[in-house]
N, CA, C and O atoms as a Tinker XYZ file with bonds, in Angstrom:
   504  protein
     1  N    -16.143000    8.269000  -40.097000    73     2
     2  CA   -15.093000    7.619000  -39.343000    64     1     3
     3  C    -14.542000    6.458000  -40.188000    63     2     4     5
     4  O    -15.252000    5.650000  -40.787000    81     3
     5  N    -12.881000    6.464000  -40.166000    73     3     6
     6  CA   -12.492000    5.533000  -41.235000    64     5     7
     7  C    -11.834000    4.703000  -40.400000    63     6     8     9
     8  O    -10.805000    4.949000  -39.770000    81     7
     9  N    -12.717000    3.321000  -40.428000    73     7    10
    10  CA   -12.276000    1.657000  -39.497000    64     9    11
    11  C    -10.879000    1.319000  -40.038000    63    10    12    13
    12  O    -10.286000    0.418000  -39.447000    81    11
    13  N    -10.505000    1.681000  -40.674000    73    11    14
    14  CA    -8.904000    1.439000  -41.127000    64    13    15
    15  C     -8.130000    1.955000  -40.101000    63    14    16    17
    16  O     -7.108000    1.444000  -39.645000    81    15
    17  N     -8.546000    2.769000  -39.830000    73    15    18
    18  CA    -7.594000    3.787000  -38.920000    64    17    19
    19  C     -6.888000    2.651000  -37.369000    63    18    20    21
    20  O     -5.779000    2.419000  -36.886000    81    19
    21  N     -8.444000    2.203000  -37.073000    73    19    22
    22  CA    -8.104000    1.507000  -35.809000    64    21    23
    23  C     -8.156000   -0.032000  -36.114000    63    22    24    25
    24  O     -8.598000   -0.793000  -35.253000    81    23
    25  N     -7.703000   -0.517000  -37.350000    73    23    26
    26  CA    -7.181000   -1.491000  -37.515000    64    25    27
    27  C     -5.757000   -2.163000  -36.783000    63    26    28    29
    28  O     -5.833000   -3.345000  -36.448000    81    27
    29  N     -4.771000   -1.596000  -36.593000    73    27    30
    30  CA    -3.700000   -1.964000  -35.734000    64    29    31
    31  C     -3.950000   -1.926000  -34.664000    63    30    32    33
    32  O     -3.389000   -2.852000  -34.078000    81    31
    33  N     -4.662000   -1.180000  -33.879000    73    31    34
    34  CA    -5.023000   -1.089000  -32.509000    64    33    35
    35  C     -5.958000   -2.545000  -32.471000    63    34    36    37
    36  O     -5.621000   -3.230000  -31.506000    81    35
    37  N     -6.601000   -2.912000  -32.956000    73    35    38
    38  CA    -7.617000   -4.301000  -33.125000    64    37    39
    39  C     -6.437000   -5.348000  -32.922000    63    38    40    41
    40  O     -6.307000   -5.990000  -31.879000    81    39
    41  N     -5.719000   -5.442000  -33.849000    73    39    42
    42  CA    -4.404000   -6.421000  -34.094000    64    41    43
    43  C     -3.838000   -6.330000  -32.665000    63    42    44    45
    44  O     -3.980000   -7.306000  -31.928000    81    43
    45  N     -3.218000   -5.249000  -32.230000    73    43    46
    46  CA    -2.547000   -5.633000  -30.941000    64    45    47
    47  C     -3.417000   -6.112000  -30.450000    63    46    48    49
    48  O     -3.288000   -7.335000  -30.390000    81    47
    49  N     -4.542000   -5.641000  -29.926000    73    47    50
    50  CA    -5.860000   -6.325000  -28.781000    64    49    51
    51  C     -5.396000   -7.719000  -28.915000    63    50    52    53
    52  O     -4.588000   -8.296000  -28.187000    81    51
    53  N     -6.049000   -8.203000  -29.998000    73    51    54
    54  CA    -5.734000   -9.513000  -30.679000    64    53    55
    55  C     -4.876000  -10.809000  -30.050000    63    54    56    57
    56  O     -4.990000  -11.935000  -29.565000    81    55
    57  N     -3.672000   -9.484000  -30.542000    73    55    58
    58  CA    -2.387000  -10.362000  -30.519000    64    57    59
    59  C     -1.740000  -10.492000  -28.907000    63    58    60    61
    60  O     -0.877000  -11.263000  -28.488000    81    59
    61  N     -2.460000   -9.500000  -28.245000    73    59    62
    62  CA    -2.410000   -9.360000  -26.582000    64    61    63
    63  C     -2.710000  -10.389000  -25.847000    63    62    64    65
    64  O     -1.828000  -10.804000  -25.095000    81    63
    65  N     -3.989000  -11.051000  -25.867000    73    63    66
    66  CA    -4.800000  -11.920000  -25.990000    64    65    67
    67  C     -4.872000  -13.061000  -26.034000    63    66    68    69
    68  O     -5.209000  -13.775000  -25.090000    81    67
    69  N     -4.563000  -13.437000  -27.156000    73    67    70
    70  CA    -4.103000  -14.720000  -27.778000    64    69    71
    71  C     -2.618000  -15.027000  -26.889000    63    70    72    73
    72  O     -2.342000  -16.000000  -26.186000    81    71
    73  N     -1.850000  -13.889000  -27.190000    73    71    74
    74  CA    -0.196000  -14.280000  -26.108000    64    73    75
    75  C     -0.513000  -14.991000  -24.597000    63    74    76    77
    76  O     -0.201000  -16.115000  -24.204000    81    75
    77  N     -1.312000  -13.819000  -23.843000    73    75    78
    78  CA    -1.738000  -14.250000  -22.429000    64    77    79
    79  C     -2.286000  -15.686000  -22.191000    63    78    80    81
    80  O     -1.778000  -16.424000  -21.347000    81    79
    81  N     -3.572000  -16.137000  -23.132000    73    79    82
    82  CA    -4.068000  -17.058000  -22.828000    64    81    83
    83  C     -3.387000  -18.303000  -23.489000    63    82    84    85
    84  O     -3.783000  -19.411000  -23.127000    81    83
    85  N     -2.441000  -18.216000  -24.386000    73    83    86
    86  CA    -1.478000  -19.292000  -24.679000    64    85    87
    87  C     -0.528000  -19.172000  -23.618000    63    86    88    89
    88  O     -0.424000  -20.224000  -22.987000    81    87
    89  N      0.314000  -18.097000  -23.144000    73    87    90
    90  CA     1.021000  -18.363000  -21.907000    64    89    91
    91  C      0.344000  -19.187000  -20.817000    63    90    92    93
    92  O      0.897000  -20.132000  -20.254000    81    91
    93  N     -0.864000  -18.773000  -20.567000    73    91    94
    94  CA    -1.696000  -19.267000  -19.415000    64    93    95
    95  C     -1.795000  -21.107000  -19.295000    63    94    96    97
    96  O     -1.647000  -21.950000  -18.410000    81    95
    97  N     -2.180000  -21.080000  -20.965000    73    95    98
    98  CA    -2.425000  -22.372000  -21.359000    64    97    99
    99  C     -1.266000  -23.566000  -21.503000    63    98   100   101
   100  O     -1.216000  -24.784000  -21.333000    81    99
   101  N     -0.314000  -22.435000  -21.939000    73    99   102
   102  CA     0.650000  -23.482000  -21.760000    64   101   103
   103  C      1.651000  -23.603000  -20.407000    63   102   104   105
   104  O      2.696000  -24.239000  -20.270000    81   103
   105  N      1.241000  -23.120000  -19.877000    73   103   106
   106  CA     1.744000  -23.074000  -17.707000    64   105   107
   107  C      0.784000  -24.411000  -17.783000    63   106   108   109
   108  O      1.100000  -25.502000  -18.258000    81   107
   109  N     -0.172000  -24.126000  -17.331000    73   107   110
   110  CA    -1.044000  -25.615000  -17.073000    64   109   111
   111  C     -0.671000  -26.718000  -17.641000    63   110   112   113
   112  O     -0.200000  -27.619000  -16.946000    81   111
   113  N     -0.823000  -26.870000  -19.143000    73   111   114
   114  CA    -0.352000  -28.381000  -19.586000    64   113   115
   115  C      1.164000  -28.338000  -19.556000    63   114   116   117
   116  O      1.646000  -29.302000  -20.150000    81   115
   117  N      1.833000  -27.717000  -19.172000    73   115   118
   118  CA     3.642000  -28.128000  -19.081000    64   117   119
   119  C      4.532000  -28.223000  -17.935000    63   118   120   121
   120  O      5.580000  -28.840000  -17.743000    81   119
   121  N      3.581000  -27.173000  -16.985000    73   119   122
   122  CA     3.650000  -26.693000  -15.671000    64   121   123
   123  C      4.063000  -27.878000  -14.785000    63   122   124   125
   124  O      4.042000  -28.917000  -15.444000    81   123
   125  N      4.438000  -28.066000  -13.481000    73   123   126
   126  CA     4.263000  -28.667000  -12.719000    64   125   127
   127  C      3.562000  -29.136000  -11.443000    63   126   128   129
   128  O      4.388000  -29.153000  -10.530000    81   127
   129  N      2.708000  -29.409000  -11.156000    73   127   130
   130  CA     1.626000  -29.466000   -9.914000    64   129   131
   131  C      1.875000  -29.624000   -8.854000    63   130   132   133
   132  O      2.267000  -30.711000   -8.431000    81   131
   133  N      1.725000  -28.630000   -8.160000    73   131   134
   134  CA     2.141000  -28.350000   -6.665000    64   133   135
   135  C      1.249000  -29.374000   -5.933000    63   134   136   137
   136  O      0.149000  -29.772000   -6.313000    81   135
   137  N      2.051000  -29.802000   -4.589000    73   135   138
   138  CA     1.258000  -30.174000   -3.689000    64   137   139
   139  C      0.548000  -29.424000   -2.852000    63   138   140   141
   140  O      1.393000  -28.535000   -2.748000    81   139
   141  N     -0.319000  -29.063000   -2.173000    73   139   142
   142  CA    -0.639000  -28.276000   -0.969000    64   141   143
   143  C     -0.544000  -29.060000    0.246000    63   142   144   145
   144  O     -0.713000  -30.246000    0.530000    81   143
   145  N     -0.155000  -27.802000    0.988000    73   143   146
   146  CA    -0.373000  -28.987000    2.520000    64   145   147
   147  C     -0.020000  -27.452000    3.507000    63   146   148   149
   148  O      0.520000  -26.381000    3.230000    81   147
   149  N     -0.615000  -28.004000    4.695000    73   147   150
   150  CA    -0.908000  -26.709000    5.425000    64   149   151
   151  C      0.408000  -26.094000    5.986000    63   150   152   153
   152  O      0.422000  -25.034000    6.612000    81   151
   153  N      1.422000  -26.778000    5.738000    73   151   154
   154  CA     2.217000  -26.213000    6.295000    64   153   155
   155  C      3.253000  -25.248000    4.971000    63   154   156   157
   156  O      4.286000  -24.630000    5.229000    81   155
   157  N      2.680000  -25.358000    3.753000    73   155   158
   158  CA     2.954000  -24.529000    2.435000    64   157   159
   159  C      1.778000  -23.230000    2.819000    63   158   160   161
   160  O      2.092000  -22.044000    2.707000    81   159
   161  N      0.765000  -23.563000    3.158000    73   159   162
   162  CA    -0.368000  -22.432000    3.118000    64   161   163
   163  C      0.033000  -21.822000    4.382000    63   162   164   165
   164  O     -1.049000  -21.613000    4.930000    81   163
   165  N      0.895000  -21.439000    5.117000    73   163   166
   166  CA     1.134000  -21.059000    6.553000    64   165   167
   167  C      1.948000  -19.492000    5.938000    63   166   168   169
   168  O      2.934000  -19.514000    5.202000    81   167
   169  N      1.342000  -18.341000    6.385000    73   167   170
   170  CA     2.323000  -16.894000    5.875000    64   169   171
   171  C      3.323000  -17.147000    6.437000    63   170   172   173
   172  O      3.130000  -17.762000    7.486000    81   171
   173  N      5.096000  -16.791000    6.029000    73   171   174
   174  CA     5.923000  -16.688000    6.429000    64   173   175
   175  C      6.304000  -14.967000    6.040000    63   174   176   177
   176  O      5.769000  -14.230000    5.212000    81   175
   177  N      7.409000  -14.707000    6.974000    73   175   178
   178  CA     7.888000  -13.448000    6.214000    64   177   179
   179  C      9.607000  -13.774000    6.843000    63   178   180   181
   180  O      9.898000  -14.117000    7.989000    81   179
   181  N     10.463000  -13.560000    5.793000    73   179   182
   182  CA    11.563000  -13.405000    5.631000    64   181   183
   183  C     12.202000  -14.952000    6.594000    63   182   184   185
   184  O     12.989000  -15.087000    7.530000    81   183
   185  N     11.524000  -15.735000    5.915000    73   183   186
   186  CA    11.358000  -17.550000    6.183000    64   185   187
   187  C     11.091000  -17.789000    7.840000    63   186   188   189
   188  O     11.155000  -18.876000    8.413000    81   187
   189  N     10.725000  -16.283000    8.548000    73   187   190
   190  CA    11.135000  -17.118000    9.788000    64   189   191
   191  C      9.052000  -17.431000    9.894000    63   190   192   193
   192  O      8.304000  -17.093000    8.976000    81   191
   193  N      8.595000  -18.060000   11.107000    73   191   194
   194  CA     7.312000  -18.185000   11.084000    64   193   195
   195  C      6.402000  -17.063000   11.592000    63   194   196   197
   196  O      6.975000  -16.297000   12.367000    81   195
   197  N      4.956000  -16.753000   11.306000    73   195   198
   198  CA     4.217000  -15.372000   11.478000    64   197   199
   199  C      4.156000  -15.505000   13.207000    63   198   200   201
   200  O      3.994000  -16.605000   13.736000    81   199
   201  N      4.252000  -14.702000   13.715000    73   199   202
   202  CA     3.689000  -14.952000   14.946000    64   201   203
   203  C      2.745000  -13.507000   15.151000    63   202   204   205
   204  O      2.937000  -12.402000   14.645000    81   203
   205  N      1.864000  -13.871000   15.911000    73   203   206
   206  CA     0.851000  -12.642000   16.518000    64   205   207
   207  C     -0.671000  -12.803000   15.355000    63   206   208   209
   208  O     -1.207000  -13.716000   14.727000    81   207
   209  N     -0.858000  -11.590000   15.527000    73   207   210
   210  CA    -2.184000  -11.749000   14.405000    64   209   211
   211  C     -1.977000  -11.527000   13.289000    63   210   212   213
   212  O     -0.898000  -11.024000   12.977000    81   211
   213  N     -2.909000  -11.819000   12.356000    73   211   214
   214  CA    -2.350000  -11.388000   10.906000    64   213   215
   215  C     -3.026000  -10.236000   10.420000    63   214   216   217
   216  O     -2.637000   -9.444000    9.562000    81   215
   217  N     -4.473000  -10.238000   11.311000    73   215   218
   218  CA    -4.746000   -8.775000   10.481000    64   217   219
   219  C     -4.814000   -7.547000   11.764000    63   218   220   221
   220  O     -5.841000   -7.481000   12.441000    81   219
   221  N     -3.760000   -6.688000   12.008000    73   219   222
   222  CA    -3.615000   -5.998000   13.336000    64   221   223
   223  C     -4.684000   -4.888000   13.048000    63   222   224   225
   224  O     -4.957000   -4.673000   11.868000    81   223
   225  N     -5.327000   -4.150000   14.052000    73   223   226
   226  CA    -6.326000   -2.978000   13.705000    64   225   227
   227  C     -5.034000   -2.345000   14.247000    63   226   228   229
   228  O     -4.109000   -2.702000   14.976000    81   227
   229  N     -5.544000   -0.762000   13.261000    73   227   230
   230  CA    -4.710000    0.120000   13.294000    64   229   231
   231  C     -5.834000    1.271000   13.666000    63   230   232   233
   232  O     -7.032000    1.186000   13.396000    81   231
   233  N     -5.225000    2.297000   14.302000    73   231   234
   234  CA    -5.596000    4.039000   14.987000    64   233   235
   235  C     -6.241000    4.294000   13.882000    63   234   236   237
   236  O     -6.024000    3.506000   12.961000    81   235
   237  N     -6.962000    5.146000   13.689000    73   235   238
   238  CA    -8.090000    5.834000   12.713000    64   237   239
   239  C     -7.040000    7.208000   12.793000    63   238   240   241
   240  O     -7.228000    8.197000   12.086000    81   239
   241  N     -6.005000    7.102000   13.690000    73   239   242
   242  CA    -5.094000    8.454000   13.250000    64   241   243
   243  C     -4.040000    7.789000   11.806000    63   242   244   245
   244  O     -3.660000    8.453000   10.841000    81   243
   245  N     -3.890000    6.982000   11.953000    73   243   246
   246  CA    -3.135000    6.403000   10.894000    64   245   247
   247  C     -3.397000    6.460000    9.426000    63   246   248   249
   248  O     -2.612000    6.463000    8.478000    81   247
   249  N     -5.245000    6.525000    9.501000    73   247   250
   250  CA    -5.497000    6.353000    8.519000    64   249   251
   251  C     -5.812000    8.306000    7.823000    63   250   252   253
   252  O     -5.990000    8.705000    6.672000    81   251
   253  N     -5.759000    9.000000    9.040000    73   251   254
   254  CA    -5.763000   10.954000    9.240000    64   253   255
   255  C     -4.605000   11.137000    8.798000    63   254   256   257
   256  O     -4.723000   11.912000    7.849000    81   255
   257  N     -3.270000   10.795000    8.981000    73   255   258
   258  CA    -2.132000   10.791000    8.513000    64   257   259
   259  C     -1.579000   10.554000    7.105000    63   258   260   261
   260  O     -0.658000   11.163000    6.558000    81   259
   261  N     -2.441000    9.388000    6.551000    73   259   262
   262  CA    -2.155000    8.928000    5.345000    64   261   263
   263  C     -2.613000    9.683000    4.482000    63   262   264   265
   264  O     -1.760000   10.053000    3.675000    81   263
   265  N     -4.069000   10.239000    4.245000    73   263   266
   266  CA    -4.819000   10.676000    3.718000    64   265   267
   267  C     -4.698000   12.650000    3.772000    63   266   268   269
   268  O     -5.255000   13.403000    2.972000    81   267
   269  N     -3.851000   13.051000    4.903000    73   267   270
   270  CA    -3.051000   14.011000    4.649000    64   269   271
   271  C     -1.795000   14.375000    4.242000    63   270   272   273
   272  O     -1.541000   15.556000    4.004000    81   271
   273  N     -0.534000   13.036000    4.074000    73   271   274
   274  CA     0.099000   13.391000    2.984000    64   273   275
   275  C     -0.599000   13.065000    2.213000    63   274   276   277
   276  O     -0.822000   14.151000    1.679000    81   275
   277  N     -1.319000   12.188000    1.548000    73   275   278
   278  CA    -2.070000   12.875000    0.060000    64   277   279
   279  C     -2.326000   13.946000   -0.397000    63   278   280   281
   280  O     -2.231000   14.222000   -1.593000    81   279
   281  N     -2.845000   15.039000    0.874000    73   279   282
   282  CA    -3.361000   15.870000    0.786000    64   281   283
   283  C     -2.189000   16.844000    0.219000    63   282   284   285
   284  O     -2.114000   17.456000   -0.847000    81   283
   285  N     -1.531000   16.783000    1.044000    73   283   286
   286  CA    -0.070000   17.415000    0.473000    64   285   287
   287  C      0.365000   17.380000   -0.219000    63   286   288   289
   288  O      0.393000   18.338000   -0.991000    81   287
   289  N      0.901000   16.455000   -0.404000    73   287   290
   290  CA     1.388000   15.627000   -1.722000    64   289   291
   291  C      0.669000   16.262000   -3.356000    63   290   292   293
   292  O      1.315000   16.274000   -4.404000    81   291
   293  N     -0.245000   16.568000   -3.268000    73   291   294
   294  CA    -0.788000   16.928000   -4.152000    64   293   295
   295  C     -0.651000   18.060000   -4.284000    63   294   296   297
   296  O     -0.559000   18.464000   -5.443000    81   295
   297  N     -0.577000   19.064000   -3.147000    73   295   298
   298  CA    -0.914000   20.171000   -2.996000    64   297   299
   299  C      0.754000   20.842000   -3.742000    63   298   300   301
   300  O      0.895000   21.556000   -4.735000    81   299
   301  N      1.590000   20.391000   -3.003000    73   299   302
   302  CA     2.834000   20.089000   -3.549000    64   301   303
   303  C      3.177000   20.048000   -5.353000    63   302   304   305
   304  O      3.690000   20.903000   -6.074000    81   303
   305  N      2.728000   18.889000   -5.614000    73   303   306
   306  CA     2.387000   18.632000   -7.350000    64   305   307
   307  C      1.795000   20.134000   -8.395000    63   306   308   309
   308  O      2.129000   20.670000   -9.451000    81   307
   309  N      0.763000   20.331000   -7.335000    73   307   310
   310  CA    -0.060000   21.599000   -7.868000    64   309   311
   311  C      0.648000   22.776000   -7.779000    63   310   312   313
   312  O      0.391000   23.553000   -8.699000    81   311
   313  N      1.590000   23.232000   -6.838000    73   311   314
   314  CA     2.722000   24.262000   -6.318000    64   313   315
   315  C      3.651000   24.474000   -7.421000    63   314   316   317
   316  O      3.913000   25.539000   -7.979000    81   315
   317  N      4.233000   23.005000   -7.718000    73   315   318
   318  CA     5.217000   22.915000   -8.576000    64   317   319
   319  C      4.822000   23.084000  -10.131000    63   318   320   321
   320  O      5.638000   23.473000  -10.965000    81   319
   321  N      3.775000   22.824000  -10.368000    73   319   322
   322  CA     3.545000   23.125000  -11.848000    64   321   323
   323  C      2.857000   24.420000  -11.862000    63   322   324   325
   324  O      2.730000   24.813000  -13.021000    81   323
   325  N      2.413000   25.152000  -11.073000    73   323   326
   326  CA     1.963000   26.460000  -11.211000    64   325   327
   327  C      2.945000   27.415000  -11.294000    63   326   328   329
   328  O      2.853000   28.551000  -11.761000    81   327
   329  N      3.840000   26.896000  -10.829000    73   327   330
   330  CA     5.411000   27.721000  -10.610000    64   329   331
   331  C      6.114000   28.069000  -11.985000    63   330   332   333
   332  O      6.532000   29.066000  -12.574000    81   331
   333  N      6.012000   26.639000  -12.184000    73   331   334
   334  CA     6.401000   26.419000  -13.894000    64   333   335
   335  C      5.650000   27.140000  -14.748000    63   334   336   337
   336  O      6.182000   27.520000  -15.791000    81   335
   337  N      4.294000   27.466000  -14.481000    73   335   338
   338  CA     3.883000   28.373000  -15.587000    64   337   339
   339  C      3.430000   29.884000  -15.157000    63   338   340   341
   340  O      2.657000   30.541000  -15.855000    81   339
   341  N      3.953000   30.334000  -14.019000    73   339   342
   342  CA     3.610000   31.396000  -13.441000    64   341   343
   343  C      4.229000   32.453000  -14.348000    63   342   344   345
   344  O      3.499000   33.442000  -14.288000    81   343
   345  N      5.274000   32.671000  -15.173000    73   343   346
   346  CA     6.025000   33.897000  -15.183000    64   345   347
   347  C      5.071000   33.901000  -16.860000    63   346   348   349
   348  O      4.488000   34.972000  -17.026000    81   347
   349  N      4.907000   33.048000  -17.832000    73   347   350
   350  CA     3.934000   33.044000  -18.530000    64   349   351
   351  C      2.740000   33.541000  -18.297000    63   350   352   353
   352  O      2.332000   34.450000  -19.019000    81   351
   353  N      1.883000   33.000000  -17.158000    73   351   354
   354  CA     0.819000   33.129000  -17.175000    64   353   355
   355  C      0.227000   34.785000  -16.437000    63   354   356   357
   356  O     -0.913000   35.238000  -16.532000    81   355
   357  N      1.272000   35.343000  -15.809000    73   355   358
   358  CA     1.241000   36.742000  -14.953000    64   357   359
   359  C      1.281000   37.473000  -16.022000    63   358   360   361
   360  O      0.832000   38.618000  -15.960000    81   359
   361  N      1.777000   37.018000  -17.122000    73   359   362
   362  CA     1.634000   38.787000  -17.739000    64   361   363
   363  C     -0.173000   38.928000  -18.952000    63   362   364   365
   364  O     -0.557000   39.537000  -19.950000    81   363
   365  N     -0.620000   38.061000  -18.101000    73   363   366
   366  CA    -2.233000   38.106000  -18.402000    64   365   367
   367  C     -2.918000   38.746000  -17.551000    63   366   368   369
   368  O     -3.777000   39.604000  -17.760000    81   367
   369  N     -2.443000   38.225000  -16.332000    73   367   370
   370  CA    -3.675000   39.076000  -15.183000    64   369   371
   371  C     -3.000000   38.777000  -13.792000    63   370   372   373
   372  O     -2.087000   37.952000  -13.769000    81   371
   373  N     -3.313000   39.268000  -12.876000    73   371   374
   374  CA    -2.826000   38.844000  -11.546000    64   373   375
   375  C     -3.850000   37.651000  -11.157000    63   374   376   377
   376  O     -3.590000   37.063000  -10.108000    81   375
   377  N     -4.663000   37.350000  -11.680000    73   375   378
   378  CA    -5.729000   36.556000  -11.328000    64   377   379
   379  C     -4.884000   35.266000  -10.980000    63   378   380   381
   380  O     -5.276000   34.699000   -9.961000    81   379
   381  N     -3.905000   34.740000  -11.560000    73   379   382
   382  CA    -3.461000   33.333000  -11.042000    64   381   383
   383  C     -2.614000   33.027000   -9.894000    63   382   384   385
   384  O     -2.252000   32.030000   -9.270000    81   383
   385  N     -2.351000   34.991000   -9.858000    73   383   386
   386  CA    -1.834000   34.651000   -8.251000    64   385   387
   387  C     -2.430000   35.035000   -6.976000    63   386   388   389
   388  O     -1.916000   34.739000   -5.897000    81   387
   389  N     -3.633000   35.766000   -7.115000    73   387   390
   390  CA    -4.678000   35.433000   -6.204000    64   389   391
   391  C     -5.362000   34.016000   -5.944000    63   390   392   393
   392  O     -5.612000   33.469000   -4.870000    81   391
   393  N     -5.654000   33.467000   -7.613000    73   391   394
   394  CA    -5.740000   32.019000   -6.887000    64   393   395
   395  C     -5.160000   30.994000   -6.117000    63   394   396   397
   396  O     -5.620000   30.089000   -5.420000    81   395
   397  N     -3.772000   31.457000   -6.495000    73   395   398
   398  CA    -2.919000   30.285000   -6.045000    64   397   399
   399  C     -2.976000   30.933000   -4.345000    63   398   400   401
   400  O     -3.099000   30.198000   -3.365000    81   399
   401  N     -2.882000   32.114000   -4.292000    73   399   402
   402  CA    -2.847000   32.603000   -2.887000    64   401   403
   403  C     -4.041000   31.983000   -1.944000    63   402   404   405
   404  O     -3.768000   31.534000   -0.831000    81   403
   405  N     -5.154000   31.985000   -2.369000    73   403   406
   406  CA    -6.731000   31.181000   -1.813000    64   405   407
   407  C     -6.037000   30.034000   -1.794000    63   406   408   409
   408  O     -5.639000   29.605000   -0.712000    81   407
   409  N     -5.806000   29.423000   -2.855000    73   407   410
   410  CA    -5.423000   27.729000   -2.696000    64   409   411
   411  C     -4.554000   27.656000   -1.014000    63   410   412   413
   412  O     -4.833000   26.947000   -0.047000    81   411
   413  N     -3.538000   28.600000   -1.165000    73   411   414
   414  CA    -2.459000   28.186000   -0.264000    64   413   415
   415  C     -3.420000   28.409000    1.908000    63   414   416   417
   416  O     -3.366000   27.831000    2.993000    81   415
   417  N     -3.901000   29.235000    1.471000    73   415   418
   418  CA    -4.944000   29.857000    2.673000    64   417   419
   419  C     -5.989000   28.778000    2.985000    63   418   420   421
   420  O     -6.245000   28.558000    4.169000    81   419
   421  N     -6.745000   27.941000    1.814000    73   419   422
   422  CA    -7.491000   26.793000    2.586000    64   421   423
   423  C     -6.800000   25.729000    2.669000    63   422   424   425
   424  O     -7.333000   24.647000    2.916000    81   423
   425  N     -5.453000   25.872000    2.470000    73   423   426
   426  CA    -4.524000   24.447000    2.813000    64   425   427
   427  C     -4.157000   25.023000    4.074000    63   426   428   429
   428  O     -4.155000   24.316000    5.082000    81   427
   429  N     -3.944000   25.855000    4.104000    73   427   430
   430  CA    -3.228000   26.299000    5.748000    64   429   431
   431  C     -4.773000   25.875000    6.896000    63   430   432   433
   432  O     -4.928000   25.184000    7.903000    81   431
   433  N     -5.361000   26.447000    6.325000    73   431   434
   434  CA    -6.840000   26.613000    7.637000    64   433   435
   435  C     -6.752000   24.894000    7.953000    63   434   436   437
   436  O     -6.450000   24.536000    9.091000    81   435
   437  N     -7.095000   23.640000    6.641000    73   435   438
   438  CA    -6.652000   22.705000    7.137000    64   437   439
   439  C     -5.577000   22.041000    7.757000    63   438   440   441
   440  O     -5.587000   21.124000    8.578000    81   439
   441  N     -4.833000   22.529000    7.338000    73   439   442
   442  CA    -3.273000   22.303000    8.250000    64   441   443
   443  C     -3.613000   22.582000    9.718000    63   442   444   445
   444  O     -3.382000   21.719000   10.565000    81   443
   445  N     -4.200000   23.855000   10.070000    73   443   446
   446  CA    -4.189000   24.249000   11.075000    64   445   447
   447  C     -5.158000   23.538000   12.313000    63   446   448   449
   448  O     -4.998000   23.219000   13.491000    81   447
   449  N     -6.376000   23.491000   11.192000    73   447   450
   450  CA    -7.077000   22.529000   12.001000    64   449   451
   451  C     -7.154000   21.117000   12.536000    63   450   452   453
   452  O     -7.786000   20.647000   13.481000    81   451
   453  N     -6.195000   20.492000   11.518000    73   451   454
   454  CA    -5.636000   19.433000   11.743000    64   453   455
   455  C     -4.626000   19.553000   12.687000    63   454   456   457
   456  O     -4.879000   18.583000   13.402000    81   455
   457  N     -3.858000   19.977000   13.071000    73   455   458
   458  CA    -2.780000   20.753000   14.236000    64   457   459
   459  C     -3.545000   20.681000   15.653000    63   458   460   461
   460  O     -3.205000   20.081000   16.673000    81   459
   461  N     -4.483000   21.337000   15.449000    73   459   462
   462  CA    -5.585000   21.748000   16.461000    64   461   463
   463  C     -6.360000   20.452000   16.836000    63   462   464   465
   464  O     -6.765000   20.286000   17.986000    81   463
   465  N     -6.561000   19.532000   15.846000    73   463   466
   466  CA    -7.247000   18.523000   16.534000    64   465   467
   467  C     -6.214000   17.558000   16.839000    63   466   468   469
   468  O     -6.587000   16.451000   17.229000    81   467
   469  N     -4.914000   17.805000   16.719000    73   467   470
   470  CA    -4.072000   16.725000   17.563000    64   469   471
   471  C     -3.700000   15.659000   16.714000    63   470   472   473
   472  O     -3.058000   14.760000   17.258000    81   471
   473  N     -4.003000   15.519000   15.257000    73   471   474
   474  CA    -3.670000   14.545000   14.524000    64   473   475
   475  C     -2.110000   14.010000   14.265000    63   474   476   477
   476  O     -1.695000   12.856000   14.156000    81   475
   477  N     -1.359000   15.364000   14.205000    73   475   478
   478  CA     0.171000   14.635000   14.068000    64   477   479
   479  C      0.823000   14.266000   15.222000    63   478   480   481
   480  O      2.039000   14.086000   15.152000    81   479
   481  N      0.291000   14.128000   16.200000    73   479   482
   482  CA     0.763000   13.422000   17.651000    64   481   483
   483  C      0.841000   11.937000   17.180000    63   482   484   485
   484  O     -0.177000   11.292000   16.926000    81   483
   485  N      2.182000   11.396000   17.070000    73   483   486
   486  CA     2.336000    9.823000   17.487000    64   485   487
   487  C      2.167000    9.258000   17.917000    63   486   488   489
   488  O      2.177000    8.132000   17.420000    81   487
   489  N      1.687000    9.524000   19.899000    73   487   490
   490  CA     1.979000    8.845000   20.835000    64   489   491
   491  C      0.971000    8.074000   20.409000    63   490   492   493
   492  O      0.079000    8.352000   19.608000    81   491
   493  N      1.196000    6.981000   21.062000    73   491   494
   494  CA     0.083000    5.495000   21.131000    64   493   495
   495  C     -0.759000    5.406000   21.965000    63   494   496   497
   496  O     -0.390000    5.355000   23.138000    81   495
   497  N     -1.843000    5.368000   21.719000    73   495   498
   498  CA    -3.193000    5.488000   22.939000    64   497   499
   499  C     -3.460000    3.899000   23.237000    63   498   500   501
   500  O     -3.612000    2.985000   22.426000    81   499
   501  N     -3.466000    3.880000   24.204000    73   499   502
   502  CA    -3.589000    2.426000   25.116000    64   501   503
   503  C     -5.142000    2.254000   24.998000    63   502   504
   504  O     -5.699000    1.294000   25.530000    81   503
């Protein structure tokens, strides 16, 4: 292994480094010093004042929802680039479109079961 090689890569590190903690350093000694006072530490949003709570609990469906567009979302990603290499990859074997066919069949069973347990219902439970 020849250390020359990752000589420039060292240099940026370096020079990364040195930038940040001179920026850093020189905020502090040039900077200006805030006061605090509780009415600076108070959340605002869009200047008017917070009212209610700040940290609200949310439905455990919310969090079933989120975590199934991921699910999608991905599933999606995976759709689209298999597509892209499907007309290539078929004249090898049918094998990639039986897989993709399984893929699409245990996304449905979850879809379905998710359907079934009532997850994409909005309404708000009191």
């Amino acid at each position: 292994m020849q250390l020359e090689n990752y000589l420039p890569i060292f240099l940026q590190v370096v020079i990364a480094v040195i930038f940040a903690a001179g920026a850093l350093i020189t905020s502090v000694l040039i900077g200006q010093k805030g006061r605090r006072s509780p009415l600076k530490d108070t959340p605002y949003e869009c200047g008017k004042p917070a009212i209610g709570v700040t940290n609200p609990r949310f439905s455990v469906k919310f969090y079933m929802i989120a975590m199934l567009f991921i699910l999608f979302d991905i599933e999606t990603v995976f759709i689209l680039t298999w597509g892209l290499i499907y007309r290539e990859a078929v004249l090898q074997g049918l094998g990639v479109l039986w897989g993709m066919i399984s893929f699409i069949i245990i996304l449905l069973i979850a879809f379905l079961y998710a359907y079934k347990r009532r997850v994409f219902e909005w309404v708000k439970e009191s």
